[in-house]
PDB file of N, CA, C and O in Angstrom, chain B, residues numbered from 101:
ATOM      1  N   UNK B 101      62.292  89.566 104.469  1.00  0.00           N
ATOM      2  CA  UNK B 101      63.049  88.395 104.073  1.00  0.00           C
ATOM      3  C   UNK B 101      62.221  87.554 103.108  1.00  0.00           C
ATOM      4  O   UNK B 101      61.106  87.156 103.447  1.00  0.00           O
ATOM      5  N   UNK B 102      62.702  87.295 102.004  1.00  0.00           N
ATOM      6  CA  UNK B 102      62.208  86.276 101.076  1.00  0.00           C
ATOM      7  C   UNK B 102      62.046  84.837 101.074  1.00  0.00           C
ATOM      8  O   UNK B 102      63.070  84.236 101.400  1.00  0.00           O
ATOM      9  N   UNK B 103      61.374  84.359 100.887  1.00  0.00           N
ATOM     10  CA  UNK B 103      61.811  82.525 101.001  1.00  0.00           C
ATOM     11  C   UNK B 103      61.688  82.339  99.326  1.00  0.00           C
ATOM     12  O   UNK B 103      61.271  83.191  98.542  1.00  0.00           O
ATOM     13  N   UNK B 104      62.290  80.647  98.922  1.00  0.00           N
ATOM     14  CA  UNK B 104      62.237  80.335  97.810  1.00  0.00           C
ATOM     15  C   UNK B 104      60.911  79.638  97.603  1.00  0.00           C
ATOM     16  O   UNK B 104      60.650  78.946  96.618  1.00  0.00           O
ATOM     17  N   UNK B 105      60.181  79.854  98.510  1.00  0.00           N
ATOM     18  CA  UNK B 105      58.648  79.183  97.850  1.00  0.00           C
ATOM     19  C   UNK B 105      57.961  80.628  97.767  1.00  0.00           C
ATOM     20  O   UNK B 105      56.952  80.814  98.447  1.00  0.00           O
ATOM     21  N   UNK B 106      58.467  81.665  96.956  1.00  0.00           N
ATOM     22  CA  UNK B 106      57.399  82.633  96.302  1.00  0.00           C
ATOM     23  C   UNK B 106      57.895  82.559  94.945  1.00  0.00           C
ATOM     24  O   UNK B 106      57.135  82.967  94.066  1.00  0.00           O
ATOM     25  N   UNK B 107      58.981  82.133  94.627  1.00  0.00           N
ATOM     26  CA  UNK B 107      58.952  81.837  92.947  1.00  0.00           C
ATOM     27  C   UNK B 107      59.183  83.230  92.145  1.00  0.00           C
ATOM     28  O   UNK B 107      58.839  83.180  90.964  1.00  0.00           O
ATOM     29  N   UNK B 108      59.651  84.325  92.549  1.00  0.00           N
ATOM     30  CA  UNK B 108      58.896  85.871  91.402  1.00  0.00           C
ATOM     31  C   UNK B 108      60.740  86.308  91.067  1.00  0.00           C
ATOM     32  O   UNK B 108      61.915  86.288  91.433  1.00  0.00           O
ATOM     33  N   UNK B 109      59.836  86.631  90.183  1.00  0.00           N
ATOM     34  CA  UNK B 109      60.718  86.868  88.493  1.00  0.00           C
ATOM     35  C   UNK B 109      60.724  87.887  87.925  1.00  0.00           C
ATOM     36  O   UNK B 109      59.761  88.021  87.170  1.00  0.00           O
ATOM     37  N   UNK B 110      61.469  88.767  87.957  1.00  0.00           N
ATOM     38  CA  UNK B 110      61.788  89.818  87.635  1.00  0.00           C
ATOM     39  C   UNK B 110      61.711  89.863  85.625  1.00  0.00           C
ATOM     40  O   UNK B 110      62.489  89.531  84.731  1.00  0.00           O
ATOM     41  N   UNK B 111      60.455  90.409  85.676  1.00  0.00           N
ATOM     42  CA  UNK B 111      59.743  90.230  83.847  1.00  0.00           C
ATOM     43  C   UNK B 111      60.049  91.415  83.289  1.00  0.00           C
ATOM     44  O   UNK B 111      59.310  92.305  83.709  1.00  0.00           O
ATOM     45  N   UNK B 112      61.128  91.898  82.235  1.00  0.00           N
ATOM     46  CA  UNK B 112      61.054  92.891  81.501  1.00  0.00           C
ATOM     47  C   UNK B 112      60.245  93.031  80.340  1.00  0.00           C
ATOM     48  O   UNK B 112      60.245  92.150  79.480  1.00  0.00           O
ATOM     49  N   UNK B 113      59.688  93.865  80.258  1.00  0.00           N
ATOM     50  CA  UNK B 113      58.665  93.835  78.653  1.00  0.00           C
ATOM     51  C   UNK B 113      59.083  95.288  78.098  1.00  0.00           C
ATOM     52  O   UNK B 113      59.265  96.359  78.677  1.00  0.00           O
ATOM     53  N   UNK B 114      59.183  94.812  76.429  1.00  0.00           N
ATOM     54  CA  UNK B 114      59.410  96.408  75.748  1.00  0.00           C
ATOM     55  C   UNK B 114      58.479  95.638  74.359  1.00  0.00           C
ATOM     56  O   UNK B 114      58.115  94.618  73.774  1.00  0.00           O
ATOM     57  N   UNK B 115      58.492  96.968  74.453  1.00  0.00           N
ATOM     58  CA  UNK B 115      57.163  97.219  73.205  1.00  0.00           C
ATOM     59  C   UNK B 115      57.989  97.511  71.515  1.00  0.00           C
ATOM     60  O   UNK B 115      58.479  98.536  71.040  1.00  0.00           O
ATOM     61  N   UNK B 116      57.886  96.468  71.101  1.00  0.00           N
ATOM     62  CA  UNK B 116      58.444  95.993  69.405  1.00  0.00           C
ATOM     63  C   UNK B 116      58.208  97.183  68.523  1.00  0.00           C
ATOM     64  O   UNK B 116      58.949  97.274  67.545  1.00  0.00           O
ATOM     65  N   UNK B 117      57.178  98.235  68.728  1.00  0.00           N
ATOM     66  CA  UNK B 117      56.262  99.325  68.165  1.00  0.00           C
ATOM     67  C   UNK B 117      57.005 100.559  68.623  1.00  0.00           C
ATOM     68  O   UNK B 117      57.870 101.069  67.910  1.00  0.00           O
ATOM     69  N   UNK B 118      56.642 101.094  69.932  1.00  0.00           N
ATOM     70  CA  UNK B 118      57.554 102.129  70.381  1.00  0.00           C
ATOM     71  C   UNK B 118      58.267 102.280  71.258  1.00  0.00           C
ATOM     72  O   UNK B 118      58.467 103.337  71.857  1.00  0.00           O
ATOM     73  N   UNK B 119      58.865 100.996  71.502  1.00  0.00           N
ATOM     74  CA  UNK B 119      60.111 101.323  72.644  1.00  0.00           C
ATOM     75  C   UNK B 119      59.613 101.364  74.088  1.00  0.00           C
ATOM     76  O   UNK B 119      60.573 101.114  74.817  1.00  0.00           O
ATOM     77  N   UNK B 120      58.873 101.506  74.562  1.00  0.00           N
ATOM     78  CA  UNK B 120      58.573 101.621  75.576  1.00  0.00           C
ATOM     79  C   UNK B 120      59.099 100.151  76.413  1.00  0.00           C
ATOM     80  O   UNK B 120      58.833  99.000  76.066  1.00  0.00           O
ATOM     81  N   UNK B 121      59.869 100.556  77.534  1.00  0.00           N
ATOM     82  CA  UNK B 121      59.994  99.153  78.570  1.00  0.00           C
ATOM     83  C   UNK B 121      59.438  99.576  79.900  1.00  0.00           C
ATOM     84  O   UNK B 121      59.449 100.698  80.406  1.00  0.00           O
ATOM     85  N   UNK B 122      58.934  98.417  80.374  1.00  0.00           N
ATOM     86  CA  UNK B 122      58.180  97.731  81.600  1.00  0.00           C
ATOM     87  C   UNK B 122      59.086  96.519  82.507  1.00  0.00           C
ATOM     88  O   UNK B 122      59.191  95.312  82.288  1.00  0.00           O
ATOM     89  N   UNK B 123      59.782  97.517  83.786  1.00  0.00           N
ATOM     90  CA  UNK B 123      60.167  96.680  84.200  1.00  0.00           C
ATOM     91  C   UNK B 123      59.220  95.740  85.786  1.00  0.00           C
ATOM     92  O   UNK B 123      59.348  96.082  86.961  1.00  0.00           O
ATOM     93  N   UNK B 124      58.666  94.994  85.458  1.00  0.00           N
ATOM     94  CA  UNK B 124      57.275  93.977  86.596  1.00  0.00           C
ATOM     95  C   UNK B 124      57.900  93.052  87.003  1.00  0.00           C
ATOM     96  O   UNK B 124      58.851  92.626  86.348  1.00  0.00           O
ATOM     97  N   UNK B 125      57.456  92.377  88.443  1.00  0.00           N
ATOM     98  CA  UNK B 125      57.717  91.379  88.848  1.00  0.00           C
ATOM     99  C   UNK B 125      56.518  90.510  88.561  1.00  0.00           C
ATOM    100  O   UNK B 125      55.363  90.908  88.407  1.00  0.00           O
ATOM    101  N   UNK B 126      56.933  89.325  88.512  1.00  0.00           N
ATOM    102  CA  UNK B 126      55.853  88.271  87.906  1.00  0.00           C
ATOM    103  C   UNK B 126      56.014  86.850  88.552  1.00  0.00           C
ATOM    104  O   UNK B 126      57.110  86.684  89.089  1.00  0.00           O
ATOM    105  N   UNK B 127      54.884  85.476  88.627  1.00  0.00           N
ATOM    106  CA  UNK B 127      55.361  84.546  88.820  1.00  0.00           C
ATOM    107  C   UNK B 127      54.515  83.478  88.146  1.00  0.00           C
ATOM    108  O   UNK B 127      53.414  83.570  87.604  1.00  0.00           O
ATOM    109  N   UNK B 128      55.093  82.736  88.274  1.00  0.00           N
ATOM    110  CA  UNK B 128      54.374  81.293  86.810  1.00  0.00           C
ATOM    111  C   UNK B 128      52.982  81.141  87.323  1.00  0.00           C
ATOM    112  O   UNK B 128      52.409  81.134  88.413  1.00  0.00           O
ATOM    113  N   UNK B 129      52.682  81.020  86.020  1.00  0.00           N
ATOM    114  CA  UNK B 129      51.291  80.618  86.378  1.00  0.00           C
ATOM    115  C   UNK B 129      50.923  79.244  85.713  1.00  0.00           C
ATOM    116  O   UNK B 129      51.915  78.663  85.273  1.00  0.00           O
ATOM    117  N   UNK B 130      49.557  78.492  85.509  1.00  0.00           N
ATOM    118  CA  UNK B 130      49.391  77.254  85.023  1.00  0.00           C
ATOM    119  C   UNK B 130      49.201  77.456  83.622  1.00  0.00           C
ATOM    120  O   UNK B 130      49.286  76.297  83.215  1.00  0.00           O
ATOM    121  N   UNK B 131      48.983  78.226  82.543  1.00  0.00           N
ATOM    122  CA  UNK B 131      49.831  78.321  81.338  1.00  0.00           C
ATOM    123  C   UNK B 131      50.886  78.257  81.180  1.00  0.00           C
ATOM    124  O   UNK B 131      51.033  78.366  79.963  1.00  0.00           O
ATOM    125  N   UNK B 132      51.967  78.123  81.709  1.00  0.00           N
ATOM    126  CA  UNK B 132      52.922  78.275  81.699  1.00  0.00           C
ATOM    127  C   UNK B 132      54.089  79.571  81.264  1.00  0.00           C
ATOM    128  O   UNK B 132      55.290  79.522  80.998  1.00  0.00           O
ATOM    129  N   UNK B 133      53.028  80.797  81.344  1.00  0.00           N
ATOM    130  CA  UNK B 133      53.627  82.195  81.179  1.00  0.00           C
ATOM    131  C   UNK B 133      53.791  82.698  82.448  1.00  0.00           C
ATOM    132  O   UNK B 133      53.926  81.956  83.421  1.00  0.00           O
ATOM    133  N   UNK B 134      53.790  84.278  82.542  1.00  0.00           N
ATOM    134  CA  UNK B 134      53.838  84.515  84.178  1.00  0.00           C
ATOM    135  C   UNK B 134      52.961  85.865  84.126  1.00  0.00           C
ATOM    136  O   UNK B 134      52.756  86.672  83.219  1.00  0.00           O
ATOM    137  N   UNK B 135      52.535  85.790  85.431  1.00  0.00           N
ATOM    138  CA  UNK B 135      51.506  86.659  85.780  1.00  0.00           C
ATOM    139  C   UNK B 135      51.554  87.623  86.502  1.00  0.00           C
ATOM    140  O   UNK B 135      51.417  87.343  87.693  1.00  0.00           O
ATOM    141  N   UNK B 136      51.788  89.355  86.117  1.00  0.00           N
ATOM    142  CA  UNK B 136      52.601  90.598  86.042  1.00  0.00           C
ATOM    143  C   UNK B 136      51.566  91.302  86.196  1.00  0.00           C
ATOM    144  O   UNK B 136      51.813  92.360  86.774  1.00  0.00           O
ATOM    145  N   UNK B 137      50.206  91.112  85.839  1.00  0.00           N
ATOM    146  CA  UNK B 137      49.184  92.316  85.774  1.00  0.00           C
ATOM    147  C   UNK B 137      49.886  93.268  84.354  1.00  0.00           C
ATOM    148  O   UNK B 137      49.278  94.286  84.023  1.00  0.00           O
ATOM    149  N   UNK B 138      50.767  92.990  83.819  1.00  0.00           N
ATOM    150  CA  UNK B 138      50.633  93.496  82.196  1.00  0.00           C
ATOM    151  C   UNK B 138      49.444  93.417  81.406  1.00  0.00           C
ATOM    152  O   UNK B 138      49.112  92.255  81.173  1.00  0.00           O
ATOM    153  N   UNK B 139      48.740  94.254  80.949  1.00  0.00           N
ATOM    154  CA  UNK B 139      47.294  93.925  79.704  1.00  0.00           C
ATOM    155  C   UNK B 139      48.107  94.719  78.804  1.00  0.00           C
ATOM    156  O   UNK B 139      48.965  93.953  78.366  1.00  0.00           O
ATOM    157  N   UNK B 140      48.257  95.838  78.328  1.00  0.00           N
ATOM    158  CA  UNK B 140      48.696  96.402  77.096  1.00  0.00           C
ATOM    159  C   UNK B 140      50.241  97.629  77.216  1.00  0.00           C
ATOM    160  O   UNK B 140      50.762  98.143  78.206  1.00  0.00           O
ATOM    161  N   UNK B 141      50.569  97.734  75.753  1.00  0.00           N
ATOM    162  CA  UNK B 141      51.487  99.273  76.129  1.00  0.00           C
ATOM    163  C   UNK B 141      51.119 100.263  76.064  1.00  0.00           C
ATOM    164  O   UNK B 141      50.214 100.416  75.243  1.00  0.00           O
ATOM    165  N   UNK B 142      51.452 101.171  76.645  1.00  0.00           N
ATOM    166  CA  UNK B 142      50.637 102.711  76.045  1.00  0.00           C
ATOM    167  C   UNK B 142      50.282 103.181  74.897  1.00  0.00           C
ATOM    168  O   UNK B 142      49.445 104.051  74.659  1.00  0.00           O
ATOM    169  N   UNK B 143      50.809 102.701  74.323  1.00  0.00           N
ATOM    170  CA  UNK B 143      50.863 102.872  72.534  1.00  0.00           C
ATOM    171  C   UNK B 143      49.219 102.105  72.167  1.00  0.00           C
ATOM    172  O   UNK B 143      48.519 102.352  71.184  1.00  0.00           O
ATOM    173  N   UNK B 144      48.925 101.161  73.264  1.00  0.00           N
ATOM    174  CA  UNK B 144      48.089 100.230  72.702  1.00  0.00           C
ATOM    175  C   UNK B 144      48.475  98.819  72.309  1.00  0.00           C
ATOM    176  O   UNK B 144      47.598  97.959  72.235  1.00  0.00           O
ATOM    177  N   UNK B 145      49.896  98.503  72.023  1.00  0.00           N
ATOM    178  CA  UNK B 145      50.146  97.042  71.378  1.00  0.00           C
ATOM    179  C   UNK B 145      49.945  95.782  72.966  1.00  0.00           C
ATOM    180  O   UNK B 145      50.420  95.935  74.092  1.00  0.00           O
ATOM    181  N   UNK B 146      49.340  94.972  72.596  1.00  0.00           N
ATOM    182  CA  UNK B 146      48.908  93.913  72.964  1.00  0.00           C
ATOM    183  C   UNK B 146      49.514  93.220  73.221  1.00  0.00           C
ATOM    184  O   UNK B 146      49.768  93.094  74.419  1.00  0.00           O
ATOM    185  N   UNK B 147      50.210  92.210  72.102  1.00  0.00           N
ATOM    186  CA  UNK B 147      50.933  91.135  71.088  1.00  0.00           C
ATOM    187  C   UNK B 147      52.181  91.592  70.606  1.00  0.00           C
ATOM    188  O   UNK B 147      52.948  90.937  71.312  1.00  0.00           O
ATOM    189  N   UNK B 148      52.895  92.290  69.863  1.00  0.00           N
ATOM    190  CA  UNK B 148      54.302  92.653  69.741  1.00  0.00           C
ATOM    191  C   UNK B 148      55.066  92.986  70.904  1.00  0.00           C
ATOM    192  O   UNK B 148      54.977  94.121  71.375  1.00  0.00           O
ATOM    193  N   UNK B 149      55.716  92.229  71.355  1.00  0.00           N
ATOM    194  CA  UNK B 149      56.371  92.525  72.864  1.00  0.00           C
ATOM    195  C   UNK B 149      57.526  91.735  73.173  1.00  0.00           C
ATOM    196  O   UNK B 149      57.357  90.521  73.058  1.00  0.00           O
ATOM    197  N   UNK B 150      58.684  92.135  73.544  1.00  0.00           N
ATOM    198  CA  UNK B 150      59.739  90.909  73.516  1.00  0.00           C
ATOM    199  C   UNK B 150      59.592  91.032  75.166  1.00  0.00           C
ATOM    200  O   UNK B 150      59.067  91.954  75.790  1.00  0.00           O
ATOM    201  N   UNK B 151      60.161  89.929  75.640  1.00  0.00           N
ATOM    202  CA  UNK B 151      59.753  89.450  76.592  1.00  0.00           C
ATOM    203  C   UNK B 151      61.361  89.011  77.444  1.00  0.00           C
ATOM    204  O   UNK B 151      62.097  88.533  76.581  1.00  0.00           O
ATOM    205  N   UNK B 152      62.072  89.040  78.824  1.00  0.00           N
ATOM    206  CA  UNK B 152      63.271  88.983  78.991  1.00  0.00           C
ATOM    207  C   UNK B 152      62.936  88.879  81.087  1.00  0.00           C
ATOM    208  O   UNK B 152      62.796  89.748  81.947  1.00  0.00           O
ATOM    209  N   UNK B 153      62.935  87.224  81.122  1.00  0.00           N
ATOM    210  CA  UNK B 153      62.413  86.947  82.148  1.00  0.00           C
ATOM    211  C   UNK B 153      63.470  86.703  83.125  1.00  0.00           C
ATOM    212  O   UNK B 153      64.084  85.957  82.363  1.00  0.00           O
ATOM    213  N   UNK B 154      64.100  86.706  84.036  1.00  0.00           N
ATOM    214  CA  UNK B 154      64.928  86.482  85.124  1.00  0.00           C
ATOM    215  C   UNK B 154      64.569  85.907  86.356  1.00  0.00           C
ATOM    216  O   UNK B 154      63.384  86.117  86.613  1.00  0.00           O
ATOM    217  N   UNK B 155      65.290  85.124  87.382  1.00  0.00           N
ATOM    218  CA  UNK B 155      64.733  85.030  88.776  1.00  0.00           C
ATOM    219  C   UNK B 155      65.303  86.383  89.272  1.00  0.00           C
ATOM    220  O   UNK B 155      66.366  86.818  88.829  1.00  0.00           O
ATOM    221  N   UNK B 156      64.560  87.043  90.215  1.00  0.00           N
ATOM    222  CA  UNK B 156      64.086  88.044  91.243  1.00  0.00           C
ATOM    223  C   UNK B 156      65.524  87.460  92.429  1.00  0.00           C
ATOM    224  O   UNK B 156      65.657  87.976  93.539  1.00  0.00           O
TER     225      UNK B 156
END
């Protein structure tokens, strides 16, 4: 059972370069992005990434 004090967000990421999508759960962090354990795509891209955040 879930409660609403875990906050997580269902984070899609695809890669602008080759297509590749990543579907992660994530939750805000104090940057104000969210925090997925994403570092890169397989391809390698970093930075080109569209980004398509939802509540969980």
């Amino acid at each position: 059972m879930q409660t609403t004090s875990n906050n997580r967000y269902k984070v899609t990421i695809r890669c602008n370069e080759c297509g590749e999508k990543y579907i992660l759960r994530g939750r805000p962090n104090e940057e104000g992005g969210f925090d997925t354990g994403f570092k890169k795509c397989v391809c390698g891209n970093e930075t080109n990434l569209d980004l398509d955040i939802s509540p969980e």
